[in-house]
C-alpha positions in Angstrom: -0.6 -28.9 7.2 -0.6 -27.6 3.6 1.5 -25.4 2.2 -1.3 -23.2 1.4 -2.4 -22.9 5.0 1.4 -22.1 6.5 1.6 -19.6 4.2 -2.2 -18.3 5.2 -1.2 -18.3 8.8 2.2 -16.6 8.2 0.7 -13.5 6.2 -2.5 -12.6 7.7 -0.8 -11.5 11.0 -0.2 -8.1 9.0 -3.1 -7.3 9.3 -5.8 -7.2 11.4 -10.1 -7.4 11.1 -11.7 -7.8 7.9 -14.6 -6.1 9.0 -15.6 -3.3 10.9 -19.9 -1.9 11.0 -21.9 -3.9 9.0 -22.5 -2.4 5.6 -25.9 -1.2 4.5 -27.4 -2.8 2.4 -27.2 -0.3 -0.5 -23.0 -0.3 0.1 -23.2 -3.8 0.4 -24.7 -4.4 -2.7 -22.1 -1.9 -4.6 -19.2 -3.9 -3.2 -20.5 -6.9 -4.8 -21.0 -5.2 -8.3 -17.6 -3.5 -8.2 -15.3 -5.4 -6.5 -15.2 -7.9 -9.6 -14.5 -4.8 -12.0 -11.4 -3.5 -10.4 -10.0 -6.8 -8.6 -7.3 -8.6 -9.6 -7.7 -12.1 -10.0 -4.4 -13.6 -8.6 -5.6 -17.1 -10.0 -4.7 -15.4 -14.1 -1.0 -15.6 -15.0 1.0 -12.1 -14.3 0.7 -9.9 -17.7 4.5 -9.4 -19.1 3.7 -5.7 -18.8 1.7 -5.1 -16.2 0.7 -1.7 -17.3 -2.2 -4.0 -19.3 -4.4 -4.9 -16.2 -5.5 -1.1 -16.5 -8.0 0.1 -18.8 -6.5 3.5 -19.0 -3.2 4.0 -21.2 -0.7 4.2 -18.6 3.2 4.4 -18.4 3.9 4.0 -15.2 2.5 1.7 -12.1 2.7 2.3 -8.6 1.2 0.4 -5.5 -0.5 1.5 -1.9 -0.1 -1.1 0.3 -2.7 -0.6 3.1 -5.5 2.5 2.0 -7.0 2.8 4.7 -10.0 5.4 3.9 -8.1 6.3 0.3 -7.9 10.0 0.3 -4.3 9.3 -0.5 -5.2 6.8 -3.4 -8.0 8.6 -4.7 -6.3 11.7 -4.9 -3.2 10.3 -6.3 -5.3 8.5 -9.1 -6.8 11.7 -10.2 -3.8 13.6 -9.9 -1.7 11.6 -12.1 -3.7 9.7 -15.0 -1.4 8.4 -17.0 0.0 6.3 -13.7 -1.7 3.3 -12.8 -2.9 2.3 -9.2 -2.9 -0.8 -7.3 -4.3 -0.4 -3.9 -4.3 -3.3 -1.4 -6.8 -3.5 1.5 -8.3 -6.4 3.2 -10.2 -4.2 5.6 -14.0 -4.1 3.7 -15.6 -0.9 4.9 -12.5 0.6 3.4 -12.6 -1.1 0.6 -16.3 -0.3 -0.4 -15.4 3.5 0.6 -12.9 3.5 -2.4 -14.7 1.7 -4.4 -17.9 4.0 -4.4 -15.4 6.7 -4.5 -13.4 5.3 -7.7 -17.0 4.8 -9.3 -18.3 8.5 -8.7 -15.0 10.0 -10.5 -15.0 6.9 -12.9 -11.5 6.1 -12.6 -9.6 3.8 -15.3 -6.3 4.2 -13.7 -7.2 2.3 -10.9 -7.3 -1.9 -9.8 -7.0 -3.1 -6.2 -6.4 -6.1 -4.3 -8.7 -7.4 -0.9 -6.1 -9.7 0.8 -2.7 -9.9 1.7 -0.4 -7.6 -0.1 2.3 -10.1 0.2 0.1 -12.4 -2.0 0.3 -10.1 -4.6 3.7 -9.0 -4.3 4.4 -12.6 -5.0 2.1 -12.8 -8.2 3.5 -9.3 -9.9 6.7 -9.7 -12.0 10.1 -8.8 -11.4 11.0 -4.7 -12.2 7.5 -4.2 -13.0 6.6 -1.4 -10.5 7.7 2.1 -10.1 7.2 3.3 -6.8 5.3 1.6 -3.5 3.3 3.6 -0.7 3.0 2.0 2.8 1.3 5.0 4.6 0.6 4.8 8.0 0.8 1.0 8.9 -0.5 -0.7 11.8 2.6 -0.1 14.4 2.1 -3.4 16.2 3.2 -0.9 19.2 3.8 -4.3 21.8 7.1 -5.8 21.0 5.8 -9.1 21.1 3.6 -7.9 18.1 6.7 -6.1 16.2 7.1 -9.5 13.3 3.7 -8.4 12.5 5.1 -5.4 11.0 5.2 -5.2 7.8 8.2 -3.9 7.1 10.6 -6.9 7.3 14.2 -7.9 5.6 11.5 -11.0 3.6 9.0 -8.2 2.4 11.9 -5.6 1.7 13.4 -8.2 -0.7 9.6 -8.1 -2.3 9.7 -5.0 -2.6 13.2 -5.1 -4.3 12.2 -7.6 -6.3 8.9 -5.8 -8.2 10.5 -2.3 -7.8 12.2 -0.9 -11.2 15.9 0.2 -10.2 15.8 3.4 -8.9 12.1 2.6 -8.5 10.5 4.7 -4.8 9.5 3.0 -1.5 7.4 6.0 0.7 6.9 5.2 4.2 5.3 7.2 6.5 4.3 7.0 10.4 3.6 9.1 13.4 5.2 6.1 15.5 8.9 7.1 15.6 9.5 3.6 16.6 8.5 2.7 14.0 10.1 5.1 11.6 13.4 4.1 13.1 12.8 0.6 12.6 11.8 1.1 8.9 15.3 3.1 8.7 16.9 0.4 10.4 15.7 -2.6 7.9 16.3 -0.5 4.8 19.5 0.4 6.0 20.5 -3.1 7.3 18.9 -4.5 3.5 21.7 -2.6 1.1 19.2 -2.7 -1.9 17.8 0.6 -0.7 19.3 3.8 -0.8 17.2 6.7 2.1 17.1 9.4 0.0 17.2 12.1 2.8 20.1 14.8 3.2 18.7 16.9 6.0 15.8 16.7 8.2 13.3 19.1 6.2 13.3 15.9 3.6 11.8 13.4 5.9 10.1 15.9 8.0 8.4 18.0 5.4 5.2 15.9 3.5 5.4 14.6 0.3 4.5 17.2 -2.6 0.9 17.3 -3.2 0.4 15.5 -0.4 -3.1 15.1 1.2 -3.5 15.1 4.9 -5.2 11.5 5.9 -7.7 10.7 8.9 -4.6 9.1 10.1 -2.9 11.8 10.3 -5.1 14.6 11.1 -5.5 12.1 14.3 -2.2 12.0 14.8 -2.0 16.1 14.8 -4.9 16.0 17.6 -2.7 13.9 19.2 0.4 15.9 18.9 2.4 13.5 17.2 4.1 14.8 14.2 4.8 12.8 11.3 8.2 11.2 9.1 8.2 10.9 5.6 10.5 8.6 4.2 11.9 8.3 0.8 13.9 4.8 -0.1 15.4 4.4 -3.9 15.7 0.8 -5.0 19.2 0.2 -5.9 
């Protein structure tokens, strides 16, 4: 076996399909012409300052790991121009919803990434990123599923490693077992400080926030939500 295909088979278990309905052909076809125009190509050497793989003037870089339907990343985008965004999603309906979306308010602040976020963790440079969003992950709920999660001591050293010091991690989960997990790893780590001092700061959404599918599900559901805040030490 290749090196390339033990790595393959040790990352893709954080996720899980690729697809979902088939696209029409119309979205289909606007995948193909976009995708190209905002991915990056993992195969080009890391830019020094990574703030150059945007075409917008930017000064600071942050990363959503997992989009899902980017309401989040969308609104983030627009919210804050002179940040870039990198948003990672190997699920393609998703990624042809933000793509379409990116298009219609012709964002320049914006690249993405349609495979394994750990992939291009690996590729980006040390200190290069400013603050990371993993937003409602898959849970891997069954115990025998939990190394699927993604939050793990090898992708917390990732994250420590492309993180600026005192750059952000955000986490946040209606699955308090896995909030206390995440806690757990950071805590066990040392390279993160939780920035919480009472319960209204992990409770209480993040400012500006926009309420996700994910969550509005989890409200039907009568699950509430945690929002964490880790500092890279």
């Amino acid at each position: 076996m290749t090196d390339m295909e033990r790595r393959g088979r040790a990352t893709e278990a954080f996720f899980g399909r690729r697809k979902g309905k088939a696209l029409r052909d119309q979205q289909a076809q606007k995948l193909t012409t976009l995708l190209p125009r905002f991915r990056i190509d993992l195969s080009e050497p890391s830019p020094g300052q990574i703030e150059t793989l945007f075409v917008a003037d930017v000064e600071h870089v942050r990363v959503e790991i997992g989009f899902g339907g980017g309401e989040h990343l969308i609104h983030r985008a627009l919210e804050l121009p002179r940040t870039g965004f990198i948003g990672v999603e190997p699920f393609v309906n998703s990624m042809q919803k933000l793509l379409a979306s990116a298009e219609s308010h012709s964002l320049d602040n914006l690249r993405v990434y349609d495979d394994d976020a750990t992939q291009l963790l690996d590729w980006l440079p040390d200190n290069s990123i400013d603050h990371i969003d993993l937003l409602y992950p898959d849970p891997w709920p069954k115990k025998k599923h939990w190394k699927r999660r993604f939050v793990s001591k090898t992708n917390l050293d990732r994250f420590h490693r492309v993180l600026k010091p005192g750059g952000l991690f955000c986490f946040a989960s209606d699955i308090d077992t896995y909030v206390n997990w995440t806690l757990l790893k950071c805590d066990a780590h040392e390279g993160f400080e939780w920035m919480a001092r009472n319960s209204a700061d992990w409770l209480t959404p993040y400012e500006n926030w926009p309420s996700t599918r994910y969550e509005a599900k989890a409200r039907r559901e009568g699950r509430s939500s945690a929002y964490l805040t880790f500092r890279r030490l």
